[in-house]
C-alpha positions in Angstrom: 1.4 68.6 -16.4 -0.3 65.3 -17.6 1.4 62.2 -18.0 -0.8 59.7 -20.1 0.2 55.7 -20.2 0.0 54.4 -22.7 -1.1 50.9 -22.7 0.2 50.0 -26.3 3.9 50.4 -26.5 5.0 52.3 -29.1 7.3 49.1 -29.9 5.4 46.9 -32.0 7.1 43.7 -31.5 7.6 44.5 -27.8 3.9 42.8 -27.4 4.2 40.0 -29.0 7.8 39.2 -27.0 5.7 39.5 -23.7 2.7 36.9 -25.1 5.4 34.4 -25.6 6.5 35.1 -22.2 3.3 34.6 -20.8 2.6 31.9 -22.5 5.7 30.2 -22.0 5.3 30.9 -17.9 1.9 29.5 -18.0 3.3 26.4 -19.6 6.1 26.0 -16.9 3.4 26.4 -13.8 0.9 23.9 -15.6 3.6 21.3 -16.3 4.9 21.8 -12.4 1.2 21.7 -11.2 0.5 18.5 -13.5 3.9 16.9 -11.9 2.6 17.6 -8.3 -1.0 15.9 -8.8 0.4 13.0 -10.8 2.9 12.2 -7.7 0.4 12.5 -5.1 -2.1 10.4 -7.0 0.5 7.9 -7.2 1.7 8.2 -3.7 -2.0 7.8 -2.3 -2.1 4.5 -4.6 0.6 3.0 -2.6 -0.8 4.2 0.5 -3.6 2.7 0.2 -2.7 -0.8 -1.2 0.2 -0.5 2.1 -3.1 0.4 4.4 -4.8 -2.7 3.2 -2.0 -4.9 3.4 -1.3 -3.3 7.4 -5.0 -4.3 7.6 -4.3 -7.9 6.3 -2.0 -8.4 9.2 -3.7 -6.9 11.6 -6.6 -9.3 11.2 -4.5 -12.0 11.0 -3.2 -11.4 14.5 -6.6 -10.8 16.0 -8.0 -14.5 14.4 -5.0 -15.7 16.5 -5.5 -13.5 19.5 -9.5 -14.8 19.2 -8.9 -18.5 18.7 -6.4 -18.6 21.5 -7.9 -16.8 24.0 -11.9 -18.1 23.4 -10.3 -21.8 22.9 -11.7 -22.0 19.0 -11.2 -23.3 15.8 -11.7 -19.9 13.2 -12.0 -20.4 9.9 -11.6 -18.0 7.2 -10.9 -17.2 3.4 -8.4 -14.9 2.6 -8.6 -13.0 -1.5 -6.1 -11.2 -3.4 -6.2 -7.6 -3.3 -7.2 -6.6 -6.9 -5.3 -8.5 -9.8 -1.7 -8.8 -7.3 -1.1 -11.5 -5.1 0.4 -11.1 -2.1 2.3 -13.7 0.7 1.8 -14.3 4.2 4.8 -15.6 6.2 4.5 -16.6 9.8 6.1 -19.1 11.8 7.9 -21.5 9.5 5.1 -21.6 7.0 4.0 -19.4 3.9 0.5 -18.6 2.5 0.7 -17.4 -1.4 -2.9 -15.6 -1.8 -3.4 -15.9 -5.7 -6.8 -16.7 -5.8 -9.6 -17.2 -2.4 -7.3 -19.5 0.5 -9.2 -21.0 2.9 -7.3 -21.3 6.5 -8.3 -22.2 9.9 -6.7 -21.1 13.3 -6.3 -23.8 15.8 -5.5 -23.1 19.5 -2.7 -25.2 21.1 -1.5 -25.2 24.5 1.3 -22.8 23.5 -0.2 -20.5 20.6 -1.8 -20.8 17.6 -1.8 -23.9 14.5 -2.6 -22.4 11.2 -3.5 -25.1 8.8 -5.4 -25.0 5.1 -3.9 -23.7 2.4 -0.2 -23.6 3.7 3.3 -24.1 2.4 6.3 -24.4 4.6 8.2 -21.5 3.9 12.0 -22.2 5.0 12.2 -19.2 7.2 11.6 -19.4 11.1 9.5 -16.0 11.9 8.4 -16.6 15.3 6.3 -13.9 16.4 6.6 -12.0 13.3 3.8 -11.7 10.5 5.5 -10.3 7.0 3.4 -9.8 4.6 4.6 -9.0 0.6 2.4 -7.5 -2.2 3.1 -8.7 -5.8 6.3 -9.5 -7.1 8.0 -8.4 -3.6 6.9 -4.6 -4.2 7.0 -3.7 -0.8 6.3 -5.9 2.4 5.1 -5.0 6.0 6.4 -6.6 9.0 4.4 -6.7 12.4 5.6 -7.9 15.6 2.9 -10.3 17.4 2.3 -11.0 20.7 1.0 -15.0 20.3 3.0 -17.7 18.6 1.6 -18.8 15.6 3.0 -22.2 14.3 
């Protein structure tokens, strides 16, 4: 007895049904793949601009930490990250960094004086840094351990 498959179906329209299938599952997993890339390209975007801003902060504590513990003046400039702006809030002040600020970090007897291109702000952080991107995107807080006025 032989059985012979037959790899045509007998059924004419039966192949064409199963290329539109085919074709409509390949569509379906390319659309879900394209979804999945598009997010995580996205996602590492905001990562990244949050890993900078972190990174802002974190140098702003250690020109405090420096000044006050080597008795210094430091001066710095501080530059917008890409096109957005972002603010710096600390103490009772406020730095809006649109375009290159210029700020220097003076020791006093019980922290750190930030003057240069400063606003008072209206809030009284006082051993917080919060720092927000663009139009109030997203922000990042960091606890301190100096006072900076």
């Amino acid at each position: 007895m032989v059985i012979r498959l037959s790899l045509i179906s007998r059924n004419k329209g039966q192949i064409t049904l199963d290329a539109i299938l085919a074709v409509m599952f390949l569509l379906l997993v390319s659309a879900f793949i394209f979804y999945n890339v598009s997010n995580t390209v996205s996602h590492l975007k905001d990562a990244e601009i949050v890993d900078r801003v972190y990174v802002i902060a974190d140098v702003f504590e250690n020109y405090a930490l420096l000044s006050y513990s080597k008795n210094v003046n430091i001066t710095t400039e501080l530059k917008p990250i890409g096109l957005k702006n972002y603010t710096i809030y600390f103490g009772d002040k406020k730095i809006v960094v649109d375009t290159t600020k210029t700020i220097v970090f003076i020791p006093t007897s019980g922290g750190v004086r930030v003057e240069g291109d400063v606003e008072p702000s209206g809030q009284n952080l006082s051993n917080i840094i919060n720092i927000t991107y663009g139009n109030n995107e997203f922000y990042v807080l960091k606890n301190i351990s100096i006072e900076i006025q």
